[in-house]
KOLKOL-694715 format. One record per residue (C-alpha): residue number from 1; residue in three letters; x, y, z. Coordinates in Angstrom, 2 decimals, decimal comma, padded with zeros to 5 digits, m for minus. Example, Ala and Ser with C-alpha at 12.3 -4.5 7.8 and 13.67 -1.06 7.14 Angstrom:
KOLKOL-694715
{1; 'ALA'; {012,30; m004,50; 007,80}}
{2; 'SER'; {013,67; m001,06; 007,14}}
end
This chain:
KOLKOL-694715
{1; 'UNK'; {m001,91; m090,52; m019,00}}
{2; 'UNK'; {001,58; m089,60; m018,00}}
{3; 'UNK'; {003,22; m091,13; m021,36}}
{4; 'UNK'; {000,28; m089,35; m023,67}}
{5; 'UNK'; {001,24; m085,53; m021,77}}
{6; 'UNK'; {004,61; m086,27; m022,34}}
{7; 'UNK'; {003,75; m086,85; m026,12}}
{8; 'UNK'; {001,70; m083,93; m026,41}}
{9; 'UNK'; {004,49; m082,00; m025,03}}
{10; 'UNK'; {007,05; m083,33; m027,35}}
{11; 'UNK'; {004,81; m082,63; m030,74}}
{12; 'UNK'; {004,04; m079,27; m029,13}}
{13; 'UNK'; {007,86; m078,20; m028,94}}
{14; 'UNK'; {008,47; m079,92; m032,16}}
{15; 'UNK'; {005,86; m078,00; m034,07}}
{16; 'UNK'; {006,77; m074,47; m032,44}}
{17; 'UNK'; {010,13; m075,36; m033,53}}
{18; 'UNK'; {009,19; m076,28; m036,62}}
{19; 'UNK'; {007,42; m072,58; m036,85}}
{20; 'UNK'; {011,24; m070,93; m035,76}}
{21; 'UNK'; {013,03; m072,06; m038,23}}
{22; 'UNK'; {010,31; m071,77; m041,26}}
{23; 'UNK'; {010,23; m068,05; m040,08}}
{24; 'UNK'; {014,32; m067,82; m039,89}}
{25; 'UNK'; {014,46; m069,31; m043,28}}
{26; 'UNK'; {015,91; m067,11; m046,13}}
{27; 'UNK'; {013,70; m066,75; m049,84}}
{28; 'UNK'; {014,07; m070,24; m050,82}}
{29; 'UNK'; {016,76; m070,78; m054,39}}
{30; 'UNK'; {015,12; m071,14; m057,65}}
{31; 'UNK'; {015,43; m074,68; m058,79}}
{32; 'UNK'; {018,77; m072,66; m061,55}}
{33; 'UNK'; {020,57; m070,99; m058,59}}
{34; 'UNK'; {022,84; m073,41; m057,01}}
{35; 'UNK'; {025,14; m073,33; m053,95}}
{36; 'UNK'; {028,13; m075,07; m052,42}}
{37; 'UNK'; {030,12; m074,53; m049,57}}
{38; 'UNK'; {034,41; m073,11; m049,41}}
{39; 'UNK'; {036,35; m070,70; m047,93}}
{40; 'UNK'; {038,24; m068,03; m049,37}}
{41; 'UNK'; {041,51; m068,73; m051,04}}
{42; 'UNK'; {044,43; m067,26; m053,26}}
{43; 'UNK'; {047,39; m068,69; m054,61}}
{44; 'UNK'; {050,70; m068,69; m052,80}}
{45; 'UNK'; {053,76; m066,93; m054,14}}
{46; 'UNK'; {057,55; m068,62; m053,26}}
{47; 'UNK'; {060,05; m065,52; m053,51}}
{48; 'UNK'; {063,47; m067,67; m053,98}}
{49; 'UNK'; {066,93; m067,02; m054,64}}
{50; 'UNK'; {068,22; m067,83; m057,66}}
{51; 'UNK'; {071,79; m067,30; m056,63}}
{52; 'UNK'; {073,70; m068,80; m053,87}}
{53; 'UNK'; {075,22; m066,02; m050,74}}
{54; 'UNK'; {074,63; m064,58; m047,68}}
{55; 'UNK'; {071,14; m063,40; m046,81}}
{56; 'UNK'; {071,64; m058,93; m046,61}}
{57; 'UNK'; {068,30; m057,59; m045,30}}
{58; 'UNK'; {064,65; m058,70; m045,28}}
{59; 'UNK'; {062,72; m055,98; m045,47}}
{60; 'UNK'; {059,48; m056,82; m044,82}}
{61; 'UNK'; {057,99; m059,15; m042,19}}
{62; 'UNK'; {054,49; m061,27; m041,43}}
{63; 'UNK'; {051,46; m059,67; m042,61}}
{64; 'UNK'; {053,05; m057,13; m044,75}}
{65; 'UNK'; {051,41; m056,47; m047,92}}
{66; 'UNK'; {053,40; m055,76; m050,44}}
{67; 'UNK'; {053,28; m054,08; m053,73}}
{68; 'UNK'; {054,61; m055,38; m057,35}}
{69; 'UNK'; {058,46; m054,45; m058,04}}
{70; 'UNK'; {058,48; m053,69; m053,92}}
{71; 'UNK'; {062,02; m054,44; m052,54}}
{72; 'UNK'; {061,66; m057,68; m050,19}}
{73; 'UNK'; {064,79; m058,84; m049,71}}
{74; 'UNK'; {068,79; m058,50; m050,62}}
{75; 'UNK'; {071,62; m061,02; m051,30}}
{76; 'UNK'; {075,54; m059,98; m050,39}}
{77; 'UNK'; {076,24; m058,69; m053,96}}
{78; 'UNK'; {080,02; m057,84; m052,78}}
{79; 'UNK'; {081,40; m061,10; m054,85}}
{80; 'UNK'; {079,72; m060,94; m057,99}}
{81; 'UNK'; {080,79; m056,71; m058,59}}
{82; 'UNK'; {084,71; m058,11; m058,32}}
{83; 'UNK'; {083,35; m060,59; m060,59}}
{84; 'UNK'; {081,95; m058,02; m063,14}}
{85; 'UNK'; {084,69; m055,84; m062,38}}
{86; 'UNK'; {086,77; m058,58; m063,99}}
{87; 'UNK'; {084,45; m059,47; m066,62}}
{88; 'UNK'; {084,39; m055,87; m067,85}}
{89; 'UNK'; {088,27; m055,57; m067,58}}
{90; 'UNK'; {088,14; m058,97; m069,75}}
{91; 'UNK'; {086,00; m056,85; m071,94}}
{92; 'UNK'; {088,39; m053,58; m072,72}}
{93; 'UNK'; {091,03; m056,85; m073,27}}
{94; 'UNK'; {089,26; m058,01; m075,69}}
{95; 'UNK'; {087,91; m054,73; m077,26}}
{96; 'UNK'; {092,31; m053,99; m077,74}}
{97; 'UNK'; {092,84; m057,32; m079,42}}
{98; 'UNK'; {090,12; m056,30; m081,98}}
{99; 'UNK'; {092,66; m053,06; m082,53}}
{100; 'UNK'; {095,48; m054,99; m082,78}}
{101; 'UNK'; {093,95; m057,70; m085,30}}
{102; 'UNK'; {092,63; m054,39; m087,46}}
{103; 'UNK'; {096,22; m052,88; m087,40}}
{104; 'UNK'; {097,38; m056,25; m088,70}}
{105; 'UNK'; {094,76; m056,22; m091,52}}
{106; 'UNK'; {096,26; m052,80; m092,30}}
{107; 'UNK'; {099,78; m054,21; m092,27}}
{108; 'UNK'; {099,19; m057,17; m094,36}}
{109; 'UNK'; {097,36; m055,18; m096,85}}
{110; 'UNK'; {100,12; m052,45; m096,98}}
{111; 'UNK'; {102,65; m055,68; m097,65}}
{112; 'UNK'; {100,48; m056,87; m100,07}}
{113; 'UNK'; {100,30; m053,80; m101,94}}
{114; 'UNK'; {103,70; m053,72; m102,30}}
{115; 'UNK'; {103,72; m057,61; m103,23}}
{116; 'UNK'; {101,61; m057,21; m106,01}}
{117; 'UNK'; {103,70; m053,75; m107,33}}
{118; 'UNK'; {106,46; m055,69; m107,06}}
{119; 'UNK'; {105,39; m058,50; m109,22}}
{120; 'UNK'; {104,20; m056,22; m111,76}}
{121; 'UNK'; {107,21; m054,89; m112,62}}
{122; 'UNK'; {109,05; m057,92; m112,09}}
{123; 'UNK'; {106,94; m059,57; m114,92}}
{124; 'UNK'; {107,62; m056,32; m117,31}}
{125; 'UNK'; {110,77; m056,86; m116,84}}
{126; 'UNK'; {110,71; m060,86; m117,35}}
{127; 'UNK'; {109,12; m060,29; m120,59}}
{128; 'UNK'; {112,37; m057,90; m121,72}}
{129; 'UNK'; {114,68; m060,17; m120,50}}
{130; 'UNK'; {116,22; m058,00; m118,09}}
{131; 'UNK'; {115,44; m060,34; m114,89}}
{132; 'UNK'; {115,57; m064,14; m114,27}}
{133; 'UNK'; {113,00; m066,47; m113,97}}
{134; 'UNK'; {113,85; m066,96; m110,40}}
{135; 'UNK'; {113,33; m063,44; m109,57}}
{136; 'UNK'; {110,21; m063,52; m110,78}}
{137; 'UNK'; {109,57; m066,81; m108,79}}
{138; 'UNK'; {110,39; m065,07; m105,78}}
{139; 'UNK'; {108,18; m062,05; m106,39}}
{140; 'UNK'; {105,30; m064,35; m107,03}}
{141; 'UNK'; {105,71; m066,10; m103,69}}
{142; 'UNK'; {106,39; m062,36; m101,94}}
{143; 'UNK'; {102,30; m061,76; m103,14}}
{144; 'UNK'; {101,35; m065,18; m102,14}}
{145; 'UNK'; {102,64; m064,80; m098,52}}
{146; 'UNK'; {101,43; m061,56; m098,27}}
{147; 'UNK'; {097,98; m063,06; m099,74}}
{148; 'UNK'; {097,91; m065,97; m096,67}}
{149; 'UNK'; {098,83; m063,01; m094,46}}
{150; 'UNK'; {096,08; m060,43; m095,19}}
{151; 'UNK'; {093,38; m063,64; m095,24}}
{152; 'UNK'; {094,96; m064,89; m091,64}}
{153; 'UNK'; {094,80; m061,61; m089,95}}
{154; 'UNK'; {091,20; m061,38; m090,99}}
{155; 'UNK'; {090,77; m064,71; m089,50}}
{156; 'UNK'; {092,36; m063,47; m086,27}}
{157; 'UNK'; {090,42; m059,73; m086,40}}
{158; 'UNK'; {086,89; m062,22; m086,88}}
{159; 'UNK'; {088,52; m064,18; m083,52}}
{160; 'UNK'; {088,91; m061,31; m081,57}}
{161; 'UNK'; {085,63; m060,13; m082,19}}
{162; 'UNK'; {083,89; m062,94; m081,25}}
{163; 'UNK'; {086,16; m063,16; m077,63}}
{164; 'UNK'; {084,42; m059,41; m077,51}}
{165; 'UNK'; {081,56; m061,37; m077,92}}
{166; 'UNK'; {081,96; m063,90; m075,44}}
{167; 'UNK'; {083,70; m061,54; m072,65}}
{168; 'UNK'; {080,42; m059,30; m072,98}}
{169; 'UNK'; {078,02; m062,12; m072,51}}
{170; 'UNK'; {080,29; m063,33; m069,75}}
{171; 'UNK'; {079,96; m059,76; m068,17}}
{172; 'UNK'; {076,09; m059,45; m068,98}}
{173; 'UNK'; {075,87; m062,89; m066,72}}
{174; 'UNK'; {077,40; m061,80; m064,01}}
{175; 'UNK'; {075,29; m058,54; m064,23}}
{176; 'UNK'; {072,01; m060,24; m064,30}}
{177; 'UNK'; {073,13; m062,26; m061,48}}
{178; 'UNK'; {074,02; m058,90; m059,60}}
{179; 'UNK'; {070,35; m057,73; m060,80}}
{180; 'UNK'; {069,20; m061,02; m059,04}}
{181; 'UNK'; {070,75; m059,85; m055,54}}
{182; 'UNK'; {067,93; m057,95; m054,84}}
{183; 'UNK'; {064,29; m059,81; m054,97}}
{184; 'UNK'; {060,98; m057,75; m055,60}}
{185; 'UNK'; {057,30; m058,70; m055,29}}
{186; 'UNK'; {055,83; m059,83; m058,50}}
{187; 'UNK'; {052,55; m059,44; m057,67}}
{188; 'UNK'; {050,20; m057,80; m054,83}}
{189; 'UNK'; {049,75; m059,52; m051,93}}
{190; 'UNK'; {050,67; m060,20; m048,09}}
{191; 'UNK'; {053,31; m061,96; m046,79}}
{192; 'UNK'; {052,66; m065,06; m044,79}}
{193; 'UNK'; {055,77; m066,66; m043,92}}
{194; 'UNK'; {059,17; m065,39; m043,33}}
{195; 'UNK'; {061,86; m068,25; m043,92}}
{196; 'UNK'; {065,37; m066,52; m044,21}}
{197; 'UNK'; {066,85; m063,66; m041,92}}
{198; 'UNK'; {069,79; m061,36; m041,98}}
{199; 'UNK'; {072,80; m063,32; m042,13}}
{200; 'UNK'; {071,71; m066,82; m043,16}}
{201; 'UNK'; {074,07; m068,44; m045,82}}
{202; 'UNK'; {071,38; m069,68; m048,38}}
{203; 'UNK'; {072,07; m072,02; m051,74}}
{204; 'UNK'; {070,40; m071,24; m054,92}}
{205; 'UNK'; {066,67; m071,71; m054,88}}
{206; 'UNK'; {066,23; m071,36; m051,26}}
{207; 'UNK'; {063,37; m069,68; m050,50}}
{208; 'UNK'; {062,85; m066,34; m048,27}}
{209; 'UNK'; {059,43; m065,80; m048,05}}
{210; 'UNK'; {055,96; m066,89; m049,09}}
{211; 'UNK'; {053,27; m064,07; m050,32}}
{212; 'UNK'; {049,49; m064,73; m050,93}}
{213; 'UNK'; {048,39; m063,48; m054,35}}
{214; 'UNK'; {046,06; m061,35; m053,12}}
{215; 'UNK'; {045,49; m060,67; m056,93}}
{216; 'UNK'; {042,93; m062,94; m057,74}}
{217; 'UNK'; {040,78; m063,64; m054,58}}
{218; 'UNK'; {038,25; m066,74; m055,28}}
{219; 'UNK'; {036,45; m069,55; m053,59}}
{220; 'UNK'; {036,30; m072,80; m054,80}}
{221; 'UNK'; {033,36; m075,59; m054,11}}
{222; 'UNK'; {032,13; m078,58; m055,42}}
{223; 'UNK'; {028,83; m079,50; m058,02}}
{224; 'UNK'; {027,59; m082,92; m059,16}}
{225; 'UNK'; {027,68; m083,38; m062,64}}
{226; 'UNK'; {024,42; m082,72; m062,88}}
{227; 'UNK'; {024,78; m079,24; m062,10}}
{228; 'UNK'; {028,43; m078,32; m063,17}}
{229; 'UNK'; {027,81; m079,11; m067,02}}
{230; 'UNK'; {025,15; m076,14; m066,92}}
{231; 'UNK'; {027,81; m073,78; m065,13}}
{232; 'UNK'; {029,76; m071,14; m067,93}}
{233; 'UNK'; {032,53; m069,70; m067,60}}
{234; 'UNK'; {032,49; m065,89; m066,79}}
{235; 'UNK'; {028,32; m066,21; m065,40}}
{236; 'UNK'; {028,03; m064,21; m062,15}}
{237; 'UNK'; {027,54; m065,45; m059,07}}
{238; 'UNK'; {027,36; m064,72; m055,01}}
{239; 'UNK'; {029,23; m065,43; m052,19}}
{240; 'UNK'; {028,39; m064,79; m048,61}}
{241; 'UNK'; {030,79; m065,01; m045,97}}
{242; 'UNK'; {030,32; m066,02; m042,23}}
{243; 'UNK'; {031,73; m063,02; m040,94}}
{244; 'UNK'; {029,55; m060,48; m043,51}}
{245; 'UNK'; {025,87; m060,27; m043,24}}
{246; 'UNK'; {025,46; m058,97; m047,11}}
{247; 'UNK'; {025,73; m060,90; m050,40}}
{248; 'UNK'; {029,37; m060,21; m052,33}}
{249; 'UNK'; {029,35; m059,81; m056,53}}
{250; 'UNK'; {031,57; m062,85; m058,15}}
{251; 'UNK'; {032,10; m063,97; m061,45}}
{252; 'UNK'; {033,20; m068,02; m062,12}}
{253; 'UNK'; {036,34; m068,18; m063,46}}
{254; 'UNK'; {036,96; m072,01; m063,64}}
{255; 'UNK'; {034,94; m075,37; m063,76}}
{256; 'UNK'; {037,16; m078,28; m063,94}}
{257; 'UNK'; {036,81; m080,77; m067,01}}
{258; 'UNK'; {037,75; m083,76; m064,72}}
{259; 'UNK'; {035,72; m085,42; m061,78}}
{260; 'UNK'; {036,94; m086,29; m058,32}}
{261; 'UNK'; {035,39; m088,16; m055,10}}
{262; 'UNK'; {034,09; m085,29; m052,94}}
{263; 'UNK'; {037,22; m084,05; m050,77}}
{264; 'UNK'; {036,91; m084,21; m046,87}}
{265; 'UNK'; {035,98; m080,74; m046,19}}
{266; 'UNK'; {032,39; m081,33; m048,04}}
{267; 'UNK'; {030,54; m082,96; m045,02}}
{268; 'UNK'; {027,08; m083,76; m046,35}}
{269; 'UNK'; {027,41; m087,78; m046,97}}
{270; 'UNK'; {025,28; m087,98; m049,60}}
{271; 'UNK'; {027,76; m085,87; m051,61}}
{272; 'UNK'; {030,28; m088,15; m050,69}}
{273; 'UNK'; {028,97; m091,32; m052,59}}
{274; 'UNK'; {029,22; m088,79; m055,76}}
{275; 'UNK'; {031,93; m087,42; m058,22}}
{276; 'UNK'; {031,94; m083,90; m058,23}}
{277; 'UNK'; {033,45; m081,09; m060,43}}
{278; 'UNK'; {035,53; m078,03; m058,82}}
{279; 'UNK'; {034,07; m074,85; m059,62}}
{280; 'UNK'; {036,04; m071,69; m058,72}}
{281; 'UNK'; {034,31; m067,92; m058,60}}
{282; 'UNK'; {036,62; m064,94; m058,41}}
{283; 'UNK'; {035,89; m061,93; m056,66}}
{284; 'UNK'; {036,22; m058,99; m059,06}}
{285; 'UNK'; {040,03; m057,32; m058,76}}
{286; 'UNK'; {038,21; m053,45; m057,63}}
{287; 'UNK'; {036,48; m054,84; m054,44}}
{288; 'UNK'; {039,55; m056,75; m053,56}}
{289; 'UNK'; {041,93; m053,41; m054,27}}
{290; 'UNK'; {039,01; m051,14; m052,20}}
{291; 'UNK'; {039,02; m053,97; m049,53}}
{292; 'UNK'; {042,51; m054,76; m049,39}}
{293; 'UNK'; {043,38; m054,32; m045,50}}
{294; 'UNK'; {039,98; m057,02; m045,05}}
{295; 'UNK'; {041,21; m059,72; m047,20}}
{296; 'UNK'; {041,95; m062,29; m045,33}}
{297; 'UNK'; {042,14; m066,38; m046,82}}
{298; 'UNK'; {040,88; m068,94; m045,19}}
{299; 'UNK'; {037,34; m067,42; m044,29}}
{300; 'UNK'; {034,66; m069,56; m044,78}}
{301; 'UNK'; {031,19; m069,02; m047,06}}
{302; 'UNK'; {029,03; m070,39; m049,28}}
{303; 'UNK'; {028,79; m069,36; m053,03}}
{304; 'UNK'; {025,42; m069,08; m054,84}}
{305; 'UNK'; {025,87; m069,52; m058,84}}
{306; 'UNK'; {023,08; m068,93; m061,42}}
{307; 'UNK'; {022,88; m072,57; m064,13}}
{308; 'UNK'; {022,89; m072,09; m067,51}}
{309; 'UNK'; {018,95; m071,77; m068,79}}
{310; 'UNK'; {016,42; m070,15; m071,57}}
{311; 'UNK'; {014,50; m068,65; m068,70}}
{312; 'UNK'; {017,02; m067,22; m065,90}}
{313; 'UNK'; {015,50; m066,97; m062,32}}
{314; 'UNK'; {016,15; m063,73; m060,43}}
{315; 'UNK'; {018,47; m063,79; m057,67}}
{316; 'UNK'; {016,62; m064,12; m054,04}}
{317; 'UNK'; {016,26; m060,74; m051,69}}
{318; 'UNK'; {018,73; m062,51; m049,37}}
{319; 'UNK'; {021,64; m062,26; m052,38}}
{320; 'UNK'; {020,91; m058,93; m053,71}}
{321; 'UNK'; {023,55; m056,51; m053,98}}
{322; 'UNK'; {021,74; m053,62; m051,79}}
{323; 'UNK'; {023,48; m054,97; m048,63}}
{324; 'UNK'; {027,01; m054,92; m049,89}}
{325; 'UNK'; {026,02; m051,58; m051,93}}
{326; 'UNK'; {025,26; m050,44; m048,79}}
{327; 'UNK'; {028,42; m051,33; m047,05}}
{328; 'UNK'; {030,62; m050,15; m049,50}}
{329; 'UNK'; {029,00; m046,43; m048,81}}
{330; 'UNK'; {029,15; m047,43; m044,87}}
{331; 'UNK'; {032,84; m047,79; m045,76}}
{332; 'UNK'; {033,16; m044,31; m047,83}}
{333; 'UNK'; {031,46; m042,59; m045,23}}
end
């Protein structure tokens, strides 16, 4: 008698537990609206040095966000403007050889005027008789010197030039490197880590800091292949996070063409005996630029996406867009 009121109490709590969560259950998915588990992610930024030097201000710190073209950080720049200093004095040498080599051109071509004059009248006079073959010899080889002359201080004038050449593109070197003594965001985002300080000798392609593209906001779970082939690229889909009671607009933005074995963080086993196919969805770029002080990576969700179909299901009243509608004017408010 005992055991059977024990029983009777166990089906009893059973069943009216069984009643709780049937109640507590959201509109049930359409047998086209799928769902997988993820967290919210965005890609991380290295800010580096290309340059070797001393570290001359950081200007932002931990949880900073930071625009594009913002000013993060400085190298000691005092080395490289001697540097261009002497580049550019390298330059005005260079500019006065090209003088010099054109005031030779003029020369030789002056001389070899007066070379070919000179032979002219020599021969006039050759053909009278009045002057010796060896004069005329000598006037021939005057114009053929002064020939070699003119042609070698073109060849010198084209030389100088192209050390013009070369000392500017020395000087533009040294320039860009000055340009890279001072690093800039090149993109919108937050910084997470802050690896260098004031002071710190650093080699070339030591990094400073770390950002989080905060840019292009997605979350990324995992489909069987019987789902992801039916999943295109740009259809909308749903997230909802664990810290927001509304359903958030998405869009996917990636399925990959290659399987892997589930990854650790999906915990239902019978996924884990499967090959599965990462799909990403991207929140759109206007809620993440409206929402920007929220955005934080790492939060966990789930996102709802709608298959590919002739007949599409509507979304469930648990992942309309009337909750986050209404949040959004909360937030205006």
């Amino acid at each position: 008698m005992k055991k059977l009121l024990i029983l009777v109490v166990v089906l009893a709590a059973a069943g009216a537990a069984y009643w709780v969560y049937l109640q507590n259950q959201a509109d049930p998915l359409p047998d086209d609206i799928v769902f997988g588990n993820g967290r919210i992610e965005a890609i991380q930024v290295d800010i580096s040095s290309l340059i070797p030097g001393r570290v001359a201000s950081i200007a932002v710190t931990e949880g900073d966000l930071v625009k594009p073209g913002q000013v993060m950080a400085t190298i000691n720049a005092d080395a490289l403007q001697a540097q261009l200093a002497q580049a550019e004095a390298r330059v005005a040498s260079a500019k006065s050889q090209v003088a010099a080599a054109a005031a030779t051109i003029a020369q030789a071509g002056a001389v070899l005027a007066l070379a070919t004059e000179e032979l002219n009248r020599t021969t006039q006079l050759a053909t009278r008789g009045t002057v010796s073959q060896q004069i005329l010899d000598m006037r021939t080889t005057d114009l053929r010197v002064a020939e070699a002359n003119l042609a070698a201080a073109k060849a010198a004038l084209v030389a100088n030039e192209r050390g013009v050449d070369a000392a500017r593109a020395g000087a533009a070197q040294i320039a860009t490197n000055l340009a890279d003594t001072t690093l800039t965001s090149p993109v919108m985002g937050r910084v997470l880590y802050r690896l260098a300080e004031p002071g710190e000798v650093i080699g070339a392609g030591s990094r400073l800091l770390t950002l989080v593209d905060l840019s292009e906001v997605y979350l990324e779970f995992f489909l069987p292949a019987t789902q992801a082939h039916r999943i295109a690229i740009g259809a909308e889909a749903r997230i909802r996070l664990d810290i927001i009671e509304a359903a958030i607009p998405a869009i996917v933005t990636f399925v990959s063409p290659v399987s892997q074995f589930t990854p650790r963080q999906v915990e239902t086993a019978d996924e884990r005996q499967n090959l599965v196919f990462r799909v990403r969805v991207r929140v759109p770029q206007e809620l993440v630029q409206r929402f920007i002080g929220l955005v934080h990576t790492g939060i966990r969700g789930v996102a709802y996406v709608r298959l590919a179909g002739p007949d599409p299901s509507p979304w469930p009243a648990s992942l309309h867009l009337a909750d986050f509608e209404a949040l959004i004017q909360q937030q205006a408010d």
